[in-house]
C-alpha positions, -999 to 999 in steps of 0.1 A, spaced: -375 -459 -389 -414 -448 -392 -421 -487 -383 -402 -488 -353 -415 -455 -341 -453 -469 -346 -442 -501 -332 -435 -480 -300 -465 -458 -301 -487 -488 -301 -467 -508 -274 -470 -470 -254 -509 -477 -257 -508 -511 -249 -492 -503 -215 -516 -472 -208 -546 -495 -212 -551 -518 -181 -546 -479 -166 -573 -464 -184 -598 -493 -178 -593 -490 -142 -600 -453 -144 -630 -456 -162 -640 -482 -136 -634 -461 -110 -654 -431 -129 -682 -456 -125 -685 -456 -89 -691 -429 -64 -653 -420 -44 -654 -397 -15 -640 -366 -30 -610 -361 2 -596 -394 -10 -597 -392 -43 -581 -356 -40 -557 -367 -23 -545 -396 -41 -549 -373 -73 -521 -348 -55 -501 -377 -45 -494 -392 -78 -486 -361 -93 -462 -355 -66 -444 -383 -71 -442 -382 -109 -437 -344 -106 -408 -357 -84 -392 -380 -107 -391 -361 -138 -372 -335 -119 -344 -360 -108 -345 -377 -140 -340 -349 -154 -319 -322 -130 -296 -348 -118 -282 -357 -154 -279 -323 -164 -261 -312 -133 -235 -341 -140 -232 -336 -176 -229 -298 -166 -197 -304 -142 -182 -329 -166 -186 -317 -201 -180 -279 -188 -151 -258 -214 -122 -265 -197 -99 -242 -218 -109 -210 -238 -101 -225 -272 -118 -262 -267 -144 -269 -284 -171 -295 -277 -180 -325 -300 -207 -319 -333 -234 -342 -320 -265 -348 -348 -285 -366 -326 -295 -400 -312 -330 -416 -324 -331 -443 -298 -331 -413 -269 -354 -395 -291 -379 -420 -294 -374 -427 -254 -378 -392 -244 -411 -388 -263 -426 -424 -260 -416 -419 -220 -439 -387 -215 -467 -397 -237 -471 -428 -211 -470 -407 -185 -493 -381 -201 -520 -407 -210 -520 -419 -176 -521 -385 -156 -552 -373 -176 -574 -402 -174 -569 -403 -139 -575 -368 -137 -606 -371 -160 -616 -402 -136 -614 -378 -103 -634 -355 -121 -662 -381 -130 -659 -388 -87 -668 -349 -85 -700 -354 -106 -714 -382 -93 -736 -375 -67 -745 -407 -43 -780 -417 -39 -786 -411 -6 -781 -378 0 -796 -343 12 -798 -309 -9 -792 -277 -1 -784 -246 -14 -761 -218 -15 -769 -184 -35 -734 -157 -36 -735 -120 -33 -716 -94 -25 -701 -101 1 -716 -136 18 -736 -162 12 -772 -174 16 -775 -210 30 -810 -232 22 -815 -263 40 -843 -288 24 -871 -278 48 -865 -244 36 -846 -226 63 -827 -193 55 -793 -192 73 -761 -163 62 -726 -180 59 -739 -208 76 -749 -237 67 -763 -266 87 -766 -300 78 -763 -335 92 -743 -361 87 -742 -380 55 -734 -371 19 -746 -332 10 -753 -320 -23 -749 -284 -29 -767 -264 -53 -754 -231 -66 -757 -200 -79 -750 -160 -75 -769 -131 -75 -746 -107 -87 -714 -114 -100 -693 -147 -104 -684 -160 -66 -666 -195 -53 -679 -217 -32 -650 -237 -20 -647 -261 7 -612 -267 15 -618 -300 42 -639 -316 21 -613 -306 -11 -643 -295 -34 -652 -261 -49 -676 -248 -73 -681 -216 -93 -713 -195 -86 -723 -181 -119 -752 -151 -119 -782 -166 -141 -770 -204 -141 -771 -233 -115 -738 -254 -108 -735 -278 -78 -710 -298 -59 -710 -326 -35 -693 -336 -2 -694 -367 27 -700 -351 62 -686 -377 79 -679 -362 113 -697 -336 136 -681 -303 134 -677 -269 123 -662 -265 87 -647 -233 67 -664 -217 37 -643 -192 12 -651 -178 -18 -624 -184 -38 -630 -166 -67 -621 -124 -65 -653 -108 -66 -649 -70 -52 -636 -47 -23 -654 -74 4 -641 -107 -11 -617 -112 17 -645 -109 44 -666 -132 24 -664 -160 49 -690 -189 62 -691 -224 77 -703 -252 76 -717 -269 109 -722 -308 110 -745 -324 131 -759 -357 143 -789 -365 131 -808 -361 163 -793 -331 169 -803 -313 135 -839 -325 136 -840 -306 170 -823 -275 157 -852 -275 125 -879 -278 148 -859 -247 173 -856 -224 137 -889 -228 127 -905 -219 160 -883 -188 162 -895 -178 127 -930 -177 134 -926 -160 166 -901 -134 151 -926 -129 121 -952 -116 143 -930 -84 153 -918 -54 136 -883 -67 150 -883 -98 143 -894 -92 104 -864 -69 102 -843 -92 113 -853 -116 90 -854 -86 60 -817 -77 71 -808 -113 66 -826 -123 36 -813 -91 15 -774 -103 24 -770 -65 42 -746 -87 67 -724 -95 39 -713 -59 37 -726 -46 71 -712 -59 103 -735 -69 132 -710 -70 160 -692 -43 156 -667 -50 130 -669 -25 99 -664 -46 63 -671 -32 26 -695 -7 48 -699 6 86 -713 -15 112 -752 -17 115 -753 -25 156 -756 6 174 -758 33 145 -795 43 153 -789 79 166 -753 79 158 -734 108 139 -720 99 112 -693 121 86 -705 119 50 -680 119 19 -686 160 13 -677 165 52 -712 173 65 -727 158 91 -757 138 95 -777 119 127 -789 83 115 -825 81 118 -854 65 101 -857 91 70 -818 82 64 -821 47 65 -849 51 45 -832 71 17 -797 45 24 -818 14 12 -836 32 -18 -810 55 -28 -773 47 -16 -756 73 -35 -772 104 -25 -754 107 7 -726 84 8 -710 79 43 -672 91 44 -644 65 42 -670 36 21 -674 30 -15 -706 32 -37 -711 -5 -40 -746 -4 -23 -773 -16 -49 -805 4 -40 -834 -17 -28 -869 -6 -28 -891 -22 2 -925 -13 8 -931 16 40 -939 -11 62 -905 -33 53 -884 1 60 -901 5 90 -892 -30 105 -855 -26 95 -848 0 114 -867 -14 144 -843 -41 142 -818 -18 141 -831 6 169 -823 -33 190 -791 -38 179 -766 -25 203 
């Protein structure tokens, strides 16, 4: 008995190894990630598939034909069968073997990041995400980059966010204090969603970005476009708002046209009136946004949370924010 079972362990082995070669292989060279997804989902479809028939179909027949027909019938003492039982464990450890290396082979795909390829980053925070390109550009939930195979680096600033890019079937945990990375093949021009998929606070579902794909030509053009802009908007008190508004991640909580997220939109609120959480009333001017950015707590606006970490900026940083705001309509 112990002999034949071994006998059928090793000839189970036998079988799974011209599988597990090709797998390691495969692990060996780069696979664009969308295929090898998708083939991944695909097999498990189809032996999810099977085992369900193989399985449901009998049991629904053997249900219908071996059902108590008469209140005092009773069914047949059975001890077993040890051909099925070596069958029905030989059967799934094949299966098994097989489904985990190629799942440990897709993952090797994941890892492997081609040669030729450009590197950008992504830092998370509550609730957006800050986008690097390699010539150093800061963009918010969005991220530019041209054609060709993109590495991603990662990490968070506060708590543990997702970046996950459901077209290109990859995601990667952002982890406060660590860098992680993925890697996908723009292949086509074209605007892209970016989720976090990871639950990460009141904003999570607003946490949204893009990715934008562009030719070549075109991206080179759109560098040289950004880093004009940036040293014209640097030389006004605007224009370094801006760019403090932006590099702080207020826009992941704050909306800029209008729409009100995990706090109330920033366009238009120089001036305005606005109903704090003890019911009084206050104008928004330069001493609140002031005492906002420094100190959230101390007079928290009606209908928001107390998320708000306070930030301290030098007089003259204060001062350009709310010029840029003072613009923003």
């Amino acid at each position: 008995m112990l002999k034949q079972v071994l006998r059928l362990l090793m000839a189970a082995l036998v079988v799974s190894i011209p599988y597990v070669a090709a797998a390691a292989e495969r692990a060996a060279r780069v696979v664009d990630p969308v295929k090898a997804w998708d083939n991944h989902f695909k097999t498990w479809a189809v032996v999810g598939v099977a085992v369900y028939l193989i399985v449901t179909v009998p049991l629904i027949y053997f249900v219908i034909k071996y059902r108590r027909k008469h209140k005092d019938e009773n069914g047949a003492y059975i001890v077993g069968n040890t051909g099925l039982e070596i069958l029905w464990t030989i059967l799934p450890m094949i299966t098994i073997i097989m489904l985990g290396v190629q799942s440990w082979a897709v993952f090797n795909d994941l890892r492997e990041v081609p040669k030729d390829h450009v590197e950008v980053k992504a830092i998370g925070f509550m609730f957006g995400f800050e986008m690097y390109t390699p010539e150093g550009i800061m963009t918010l939930n969005e991220m530019r980059v041209p054609v060709g195979n993109v590495k991603v680096n990662l990490t968070s600033k506060d708590v543990i966010h997702n970046f996950a890019l459901p077209t290109f079937r990859t995601r990667e945990d952002m982890v406060p204090g660590e860098n992680t990375y993925l890697w996908f093949a723009a292949k086509e021009p074209g605007e892209y969603p970016v989720y976090c998929a990871e639950f990460c606070g009141a904003g999570h579902s607003s946490m949204l970005a893009k990715v934008i794909v562009m030719k070549k030509d075109d991206y080179e053009a759109w560098v040289k476009s950004k880093k004009s802009e940036s040293m014209t908007a640097a030389t006004t008190p605007e224009g370094k708002g801006k760019e403090l508004v932006e590099r702080l991640g207020c826009l992941g909580c704050h909306g800029i046209a209008g729409e009100v997220k995990a706090g109330p939109a920033i366009n238009g609120i120089m001036g305005k009136t606005e109903e704090l959480e003890d019911g009084t009333k206050v104008v928004v001017d330069e001493a609140f946004i002031k005492e906002k950015i420094a100190n959230p707590k101390a007079k928290p606006i009606k209908g928001f949370g107390h998320m708000m970490p306070p930030t301290m900026l030098a007089n003259e940083e204060y001062e350009a924010i709310t010029a840029y705001l003072k613009t923003t309509k």
